[in-house]
VEXLOFI-866550 format. One record per atom (N, C-alpha, C): x, y, z. Coordinates in steps of 0.001 Angstrom, whole numbers, plus 500000, padded with zeros to 6 digits. Example, Ala and Ser with C-alpha at 12.3 -4.5 7.8 and 13.67 -1.06 7.14 Angstrom:
2
513190494310507800/512300495500507800/513200496700507800/512850497750507080/513670498940507140/512900500030507870/
This chain:
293
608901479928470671/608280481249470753/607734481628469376/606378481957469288/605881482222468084/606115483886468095/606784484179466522/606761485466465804/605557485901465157/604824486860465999/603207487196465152/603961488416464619/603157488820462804/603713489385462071/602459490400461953/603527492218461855/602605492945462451/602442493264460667/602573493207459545/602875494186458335/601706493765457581/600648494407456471/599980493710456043/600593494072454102/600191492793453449/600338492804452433/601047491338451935/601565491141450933/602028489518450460/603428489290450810/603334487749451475/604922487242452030/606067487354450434/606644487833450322/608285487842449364/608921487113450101/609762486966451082/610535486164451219/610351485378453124/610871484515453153/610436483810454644/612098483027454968/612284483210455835/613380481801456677/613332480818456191/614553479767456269/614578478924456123/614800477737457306/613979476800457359/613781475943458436/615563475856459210/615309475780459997/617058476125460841/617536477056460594/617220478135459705/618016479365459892/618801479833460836/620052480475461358/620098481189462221/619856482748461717/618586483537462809/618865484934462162/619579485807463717/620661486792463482/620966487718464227/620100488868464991/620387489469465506/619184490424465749/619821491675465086/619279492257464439/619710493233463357/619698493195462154/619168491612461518/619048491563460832/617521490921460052/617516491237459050/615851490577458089/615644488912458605/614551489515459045/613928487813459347/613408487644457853/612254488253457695/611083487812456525/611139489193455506/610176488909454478/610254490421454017/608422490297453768/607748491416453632/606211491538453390/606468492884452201/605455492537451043/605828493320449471/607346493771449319/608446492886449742/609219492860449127/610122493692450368/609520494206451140/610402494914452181/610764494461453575/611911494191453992/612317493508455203/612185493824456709/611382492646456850/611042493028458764/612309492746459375/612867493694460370/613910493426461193/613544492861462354/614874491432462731/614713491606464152/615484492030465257/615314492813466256/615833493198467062/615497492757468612/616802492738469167/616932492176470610/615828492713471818/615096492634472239/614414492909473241/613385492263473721/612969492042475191/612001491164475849/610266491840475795/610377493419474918/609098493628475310/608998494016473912/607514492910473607/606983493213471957/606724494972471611/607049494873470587/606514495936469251/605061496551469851/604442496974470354/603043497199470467/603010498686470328/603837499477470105/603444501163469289/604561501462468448/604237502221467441/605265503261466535/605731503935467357/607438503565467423/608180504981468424/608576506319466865/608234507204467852/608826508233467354/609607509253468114/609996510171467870/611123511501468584/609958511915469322/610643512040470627/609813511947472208/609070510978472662/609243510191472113/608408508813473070/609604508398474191/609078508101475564/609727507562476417/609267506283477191/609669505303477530/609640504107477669/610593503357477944/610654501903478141/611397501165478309/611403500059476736/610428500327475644/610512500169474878/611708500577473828/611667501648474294/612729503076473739/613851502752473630/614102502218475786/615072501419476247/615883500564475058/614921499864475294/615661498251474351/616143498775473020/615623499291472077/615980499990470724/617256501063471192/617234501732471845/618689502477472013/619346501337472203/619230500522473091/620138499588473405/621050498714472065/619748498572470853/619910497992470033/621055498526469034/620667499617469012/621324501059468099/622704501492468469/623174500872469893/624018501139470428/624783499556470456/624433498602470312/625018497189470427/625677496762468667/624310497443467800/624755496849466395/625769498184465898/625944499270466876/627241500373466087/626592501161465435/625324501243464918/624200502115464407/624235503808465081/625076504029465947/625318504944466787/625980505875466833/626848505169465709/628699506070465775/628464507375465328/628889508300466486/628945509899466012/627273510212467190/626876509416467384/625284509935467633/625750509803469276/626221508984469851/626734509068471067/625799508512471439/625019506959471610/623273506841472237/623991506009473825/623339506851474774/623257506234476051/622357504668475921/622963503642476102/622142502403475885/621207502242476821/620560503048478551/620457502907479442/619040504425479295/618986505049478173/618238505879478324/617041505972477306/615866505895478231/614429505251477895/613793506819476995/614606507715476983/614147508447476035/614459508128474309/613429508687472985/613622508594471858/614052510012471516/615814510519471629/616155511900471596/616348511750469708/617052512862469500/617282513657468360/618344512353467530/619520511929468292/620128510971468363/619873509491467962/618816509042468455/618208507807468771/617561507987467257/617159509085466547/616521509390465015/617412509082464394/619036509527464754/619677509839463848/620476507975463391/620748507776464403/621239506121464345/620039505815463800/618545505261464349/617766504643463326/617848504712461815/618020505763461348/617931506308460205/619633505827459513/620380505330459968/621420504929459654/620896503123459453/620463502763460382/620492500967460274/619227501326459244/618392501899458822/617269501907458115/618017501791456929/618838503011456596/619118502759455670/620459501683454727/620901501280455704/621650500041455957/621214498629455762/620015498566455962/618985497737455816/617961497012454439/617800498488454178/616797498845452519/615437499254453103/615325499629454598/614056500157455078/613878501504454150/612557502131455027/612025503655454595/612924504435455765/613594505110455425/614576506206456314/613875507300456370/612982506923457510/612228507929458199/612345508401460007/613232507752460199/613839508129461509/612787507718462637/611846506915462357/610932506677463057/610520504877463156/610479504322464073/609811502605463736/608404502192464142/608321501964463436/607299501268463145/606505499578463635/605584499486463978/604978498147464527/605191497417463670/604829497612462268/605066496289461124/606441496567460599/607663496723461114/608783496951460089/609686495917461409/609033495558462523/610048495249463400/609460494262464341/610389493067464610/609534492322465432/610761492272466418/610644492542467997/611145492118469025/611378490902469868/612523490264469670/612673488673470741/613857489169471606/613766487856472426/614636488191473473/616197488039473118/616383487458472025/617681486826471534/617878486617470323/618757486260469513/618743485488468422/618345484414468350/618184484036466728/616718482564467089/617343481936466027/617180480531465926/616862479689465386/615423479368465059/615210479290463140/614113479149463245/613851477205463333/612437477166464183/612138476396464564/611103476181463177/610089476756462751/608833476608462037/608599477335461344/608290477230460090/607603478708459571/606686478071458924/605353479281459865/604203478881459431/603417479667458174/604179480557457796/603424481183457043/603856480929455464/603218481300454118/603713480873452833/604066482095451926/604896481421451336/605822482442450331/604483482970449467/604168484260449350/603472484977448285/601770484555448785/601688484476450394/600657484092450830/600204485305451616/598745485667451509/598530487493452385/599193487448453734/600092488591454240/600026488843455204/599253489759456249/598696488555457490/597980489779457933/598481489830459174/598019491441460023/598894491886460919/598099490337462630/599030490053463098/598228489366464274/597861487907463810/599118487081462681/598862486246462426/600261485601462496/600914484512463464/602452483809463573/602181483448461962/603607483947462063/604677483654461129/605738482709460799/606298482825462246/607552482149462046/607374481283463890/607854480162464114/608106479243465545/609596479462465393/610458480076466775/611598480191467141/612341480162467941/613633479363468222/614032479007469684/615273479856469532/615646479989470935/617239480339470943/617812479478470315/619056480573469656/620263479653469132/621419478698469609/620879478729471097/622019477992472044/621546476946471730/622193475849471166/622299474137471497/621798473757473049/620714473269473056/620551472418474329/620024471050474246/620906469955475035/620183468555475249/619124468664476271/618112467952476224/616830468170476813/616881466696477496/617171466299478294/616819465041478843/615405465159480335/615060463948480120/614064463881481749/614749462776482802/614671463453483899/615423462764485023/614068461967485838/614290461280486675/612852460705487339/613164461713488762/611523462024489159/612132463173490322/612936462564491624/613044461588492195/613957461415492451/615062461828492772/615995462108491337/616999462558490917/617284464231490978/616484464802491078/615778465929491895/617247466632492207/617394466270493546/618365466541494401/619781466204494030/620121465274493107/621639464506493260/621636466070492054/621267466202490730/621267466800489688/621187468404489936/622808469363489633/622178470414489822/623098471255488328/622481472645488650/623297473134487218/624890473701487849/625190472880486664/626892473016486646/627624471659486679/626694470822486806/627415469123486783/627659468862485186/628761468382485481/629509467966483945/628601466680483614/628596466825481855/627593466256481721/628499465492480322/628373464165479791/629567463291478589/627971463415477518/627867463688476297/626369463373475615/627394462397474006/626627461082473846/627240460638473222/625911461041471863/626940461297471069/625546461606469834/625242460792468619/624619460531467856/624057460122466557/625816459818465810/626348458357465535/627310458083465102/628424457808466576/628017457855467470/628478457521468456/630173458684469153/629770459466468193/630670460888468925/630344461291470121/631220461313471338/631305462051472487/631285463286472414/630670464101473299/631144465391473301/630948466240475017/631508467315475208/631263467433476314/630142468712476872/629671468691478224/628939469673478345/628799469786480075/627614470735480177/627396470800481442/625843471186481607/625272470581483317/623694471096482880/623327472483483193/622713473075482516/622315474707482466/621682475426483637/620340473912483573/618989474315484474/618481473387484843/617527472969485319/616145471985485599/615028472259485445/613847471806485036/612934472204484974/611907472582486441/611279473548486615/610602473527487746/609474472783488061/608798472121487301/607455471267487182/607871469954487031/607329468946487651/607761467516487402/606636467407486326/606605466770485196/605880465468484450/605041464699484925/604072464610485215/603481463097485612/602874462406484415/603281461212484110/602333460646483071/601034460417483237/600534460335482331/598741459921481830/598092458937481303/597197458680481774/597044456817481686/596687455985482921/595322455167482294/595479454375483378/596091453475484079/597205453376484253/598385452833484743/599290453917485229/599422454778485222/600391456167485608/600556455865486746/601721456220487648/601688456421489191/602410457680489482/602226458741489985/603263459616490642/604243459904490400/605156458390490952/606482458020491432/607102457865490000/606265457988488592/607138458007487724/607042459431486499/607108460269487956/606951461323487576/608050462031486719/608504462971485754/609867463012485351/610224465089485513/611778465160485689/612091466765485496/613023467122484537/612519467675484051/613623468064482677/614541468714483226/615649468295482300/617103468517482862/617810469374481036/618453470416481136/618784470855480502/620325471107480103/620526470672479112/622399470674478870/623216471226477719/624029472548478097/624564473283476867/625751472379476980/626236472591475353/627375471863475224/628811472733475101/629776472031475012/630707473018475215/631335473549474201/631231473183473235/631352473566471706/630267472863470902/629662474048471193/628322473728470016/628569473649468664/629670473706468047/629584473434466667/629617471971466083/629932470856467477/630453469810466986/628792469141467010/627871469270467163/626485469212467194/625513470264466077/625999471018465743/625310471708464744/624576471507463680/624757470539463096/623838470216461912/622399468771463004/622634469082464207/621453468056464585/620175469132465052/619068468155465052/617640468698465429/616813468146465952/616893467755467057/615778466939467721/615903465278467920/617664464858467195/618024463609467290/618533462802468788/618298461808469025/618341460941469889/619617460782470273/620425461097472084/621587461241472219/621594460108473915/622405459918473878/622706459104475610/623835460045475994/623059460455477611/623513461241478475/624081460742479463/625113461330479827/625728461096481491/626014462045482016/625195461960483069/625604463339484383/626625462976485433/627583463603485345/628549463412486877/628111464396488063/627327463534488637/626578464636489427/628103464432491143/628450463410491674/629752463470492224/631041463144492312/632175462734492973/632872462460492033/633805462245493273/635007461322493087/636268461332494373/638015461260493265/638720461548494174/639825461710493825/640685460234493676/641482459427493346/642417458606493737/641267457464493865/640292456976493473/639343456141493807/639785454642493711/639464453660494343/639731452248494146/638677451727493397/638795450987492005/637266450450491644/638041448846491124/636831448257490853/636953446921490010/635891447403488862/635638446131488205/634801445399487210/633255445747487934/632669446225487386/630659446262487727/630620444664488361/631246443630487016/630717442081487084/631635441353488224/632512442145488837/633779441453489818/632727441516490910/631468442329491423/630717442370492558/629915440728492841/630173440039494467/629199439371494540/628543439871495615/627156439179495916/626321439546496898/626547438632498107/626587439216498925/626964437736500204/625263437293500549/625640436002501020/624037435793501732/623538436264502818/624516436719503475/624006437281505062/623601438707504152/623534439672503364/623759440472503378/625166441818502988/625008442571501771/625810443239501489/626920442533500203/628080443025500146/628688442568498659/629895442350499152/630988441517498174/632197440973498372/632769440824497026/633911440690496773/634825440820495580/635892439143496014/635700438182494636/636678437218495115/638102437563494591/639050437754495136/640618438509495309/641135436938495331/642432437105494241/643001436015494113/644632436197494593/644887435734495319/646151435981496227/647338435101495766/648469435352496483/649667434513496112/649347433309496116/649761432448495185/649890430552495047/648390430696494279/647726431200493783/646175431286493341/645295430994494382/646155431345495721/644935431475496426/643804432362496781/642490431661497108/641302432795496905/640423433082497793/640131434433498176/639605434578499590/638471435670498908/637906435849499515/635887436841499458/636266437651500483/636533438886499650/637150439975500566/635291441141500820/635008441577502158/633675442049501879/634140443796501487/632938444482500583/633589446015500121/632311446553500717/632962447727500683/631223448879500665/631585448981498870/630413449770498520/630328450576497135/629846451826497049/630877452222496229/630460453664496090/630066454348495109/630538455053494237/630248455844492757/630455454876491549/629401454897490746/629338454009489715/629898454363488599/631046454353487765/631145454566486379/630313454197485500/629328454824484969/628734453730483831/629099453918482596/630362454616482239/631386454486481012/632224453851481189/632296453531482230/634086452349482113/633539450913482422/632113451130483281/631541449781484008/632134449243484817/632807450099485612/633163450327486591/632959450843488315/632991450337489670/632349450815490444/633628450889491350/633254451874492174/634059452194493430/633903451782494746/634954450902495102/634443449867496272/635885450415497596/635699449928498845/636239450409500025/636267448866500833/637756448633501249/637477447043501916/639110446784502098/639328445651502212/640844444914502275/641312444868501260/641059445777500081/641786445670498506/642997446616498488/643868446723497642/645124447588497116/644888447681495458/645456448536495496/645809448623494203/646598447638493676/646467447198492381/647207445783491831/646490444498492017/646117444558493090/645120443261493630/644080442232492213/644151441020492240/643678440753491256/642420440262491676/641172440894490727/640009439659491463/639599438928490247/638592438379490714/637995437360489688/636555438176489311/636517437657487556/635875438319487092/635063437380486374/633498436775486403/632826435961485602/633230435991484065/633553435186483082/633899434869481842/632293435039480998/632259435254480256/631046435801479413/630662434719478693/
């Protein structure tokens, strides 16, 4: 999400690439004075002042009332009016801040996102003009997400809430689950492209994002447990043979080393243990034979 910067005059200070900024607090500063950011889905586009009503209004009480800016002022977080109140808290985070404590905000003193951000980019330069209607800063939420593409296909098996293993950079495990999916499939481009290798982004918060924190865009191997059984019987991936009529068999080595081709179904694949889940004349304990490497 690009931050267009409403203030005119020279950049003093800018983010630093990965920053995290809060909402309430200085993103950038323009002649030396700090743009705030604050939580809300609908941009900056007028100076509120005492009696403006809106849903603009909305979000800033809301704000005034979330960062404690409030205490003594009593601000309904839910009320789209700019009362006597709503002056009096501004004028508290203003001056809390190092703003102009004028009880009033302003288009260039404040930029509105939906969240706290991570900065992604900053496009603009230290002691470089600022002008109003020109990005500033590229910024994502601060939530950690793995971004993988599924082939569509996979569509259906993949939904949000499947536990998800992401092994990362140094070969650390960690755990997670998927968030979302993307609604648009991918199709590649090229003359060779087909359809069928179309892809959907699959999205995955982790479960303690701190153990991932210092990464950015680095290369991770994913596993989705999209189902799963209780008490399961499996062998070896490599213990599977294929019969010739058709379908698969496991060779089971029995009392005296004797050896019989027991036939299985298959079911759920481990592909961390390399392991598969098979259904047939097996027990637990049962020994089979396993090709030597």
């Amino acid at each position: 999400m690009a931050v267009i910067n409403r203030a005119s005059g020279t950049y003093t200070k800018l983010p630093d690439l990965g920053s995290k900024v809060d909402c309430g607090n200085e993103l950038y500063r323009v002649d030396d004075k700090p743009i705030l950011l604050l939580c809300g889905t609908i941009p900056a586009y007028r100076d509120l002042h005492a009696g403006d009503v809106g849903d603009d209004v909305r979000q800033l009480n809301q704000n005034l009332h979330q960062l404690g800016d409030d205490a003594g002022a009593d601000i309904d977080p839910n009320d789209n009016g700019f009362t006597d109140n709503t002056a009096s808290a501004l004028k508290k985070l203003q001056q809390d801040k190092g703003l102009d404590v004028t009880g009033a905000l302003g288009t260039d003193r404040t930029v509105f996102l939906p969240w706290t951000v991570r900065v992604a980019k900053v496009t603009g330069e230290l002691g470089g003009i600022a002008q109003p209607g020109a990005p500033i800063v590229a910024a994502t939420s601060d939530t950690l997400m793995v971004q993988v593409e599924l082939d569509s296909s996979q569509r259906e098996a993949v939904k949000p809430g499947d536990q998800a293993q992401i092994t990362l950079p140094g070969n650390t495990s960690v755990a997670g689950k998927v968030d979302r999916l993307g609604r648009i499939a991918k199709v590649p481009t090229g003359p060779d492209a087909e359809v069928g290798d179309a892809t959907i982004g699959a999205y995955i918060t982790l479960d303690h994002p701190d153990q991932a924190r210092s990464l950015d865009k680095d290369p991770v191997q994913v596993e989705i447990k999209t189902t799963g059984v209780d008490d399961a019987l499996s062998v070896p991936v490599t213990a599977i043979l294929g019969k010739s009529g058709g379908g698969f068999a496991v060779e089971v080595v029995r009392d005296a080393g004797r050896r019989e081709l027991v036939a299985v179904q298959l079911g759920l694949f481990d592909t961390a243990g390399g392991r598969i889940q098979v259904d047939g004349n097996l027990h637990e304990g049962d020994q089979v034979e396993v090709p030597s490497l």
